[in-house]
N, C-alpha and C positions, 0 to 999 in steps of 0.2 A: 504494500500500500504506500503510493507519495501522502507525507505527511507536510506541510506547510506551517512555519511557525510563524506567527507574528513579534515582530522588533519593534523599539524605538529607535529610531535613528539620533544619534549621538552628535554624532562628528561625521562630516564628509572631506575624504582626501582623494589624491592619484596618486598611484602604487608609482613606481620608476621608470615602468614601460608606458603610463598614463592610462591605465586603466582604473575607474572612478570605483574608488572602497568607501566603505565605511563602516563605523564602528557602530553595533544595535545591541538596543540592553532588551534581555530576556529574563525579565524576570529578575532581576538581581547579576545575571549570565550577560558578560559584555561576549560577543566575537565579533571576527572583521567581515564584512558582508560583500560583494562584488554586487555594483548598482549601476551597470550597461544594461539591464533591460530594465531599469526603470531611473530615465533620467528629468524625472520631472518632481523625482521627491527631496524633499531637504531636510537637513535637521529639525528634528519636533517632530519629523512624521513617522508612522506606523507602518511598517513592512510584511507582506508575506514574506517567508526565507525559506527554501528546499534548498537543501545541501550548499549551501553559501551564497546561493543566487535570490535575489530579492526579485521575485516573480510580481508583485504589484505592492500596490498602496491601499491600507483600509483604513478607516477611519478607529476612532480609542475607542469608543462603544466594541464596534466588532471586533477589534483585537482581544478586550475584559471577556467577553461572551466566548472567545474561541480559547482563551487561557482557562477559563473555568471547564468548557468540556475536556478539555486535552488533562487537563488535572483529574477529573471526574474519570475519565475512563486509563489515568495513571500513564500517559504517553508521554510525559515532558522529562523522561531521564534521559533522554539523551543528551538533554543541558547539563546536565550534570558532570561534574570537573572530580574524576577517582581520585583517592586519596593517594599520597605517596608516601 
């Protein structure tokens, strides 16, 4: 199953070869996010994210909504950072 998670978007940069990153808080869970298919978002905004790629922009209501289920049905470890 593709699962899509929603971000905040944090910060927006370009990697070295100028491709547009950014950094998305999930949940307390910062990673770097690759934002070439969606360049019409900025900081403050809310991201779908599948495997590093920020596939669209949703609004904070739907992002709360889509973190509660994903929680409810126990899918958000993959944010999670093992211990070492």
């Amino acid at each position: 199953m593709c699962l899509a998670i929603p971000g905040k978007l944090i910060e927006i940069s370009h990697d070295p070869h100028g491709v547009r990153m950014g950094k998305a808080n999930f949940g307390g869970i910062v990673k770097q996010v690759c934002l070439e298919y969606t360049p019409e978002v900025k900081a403050g905004d809310y991201v779908l994210v599948h495997v590093g790629f920020a596939l669209g922009k949703v609004d904070e209501e739907e992002a709360a909504r889509t973190y509660r289920l994903l929680e409810e049905m126990n899918q958000l470890t993959e944010l999670e950072v093992p211990d070492l």
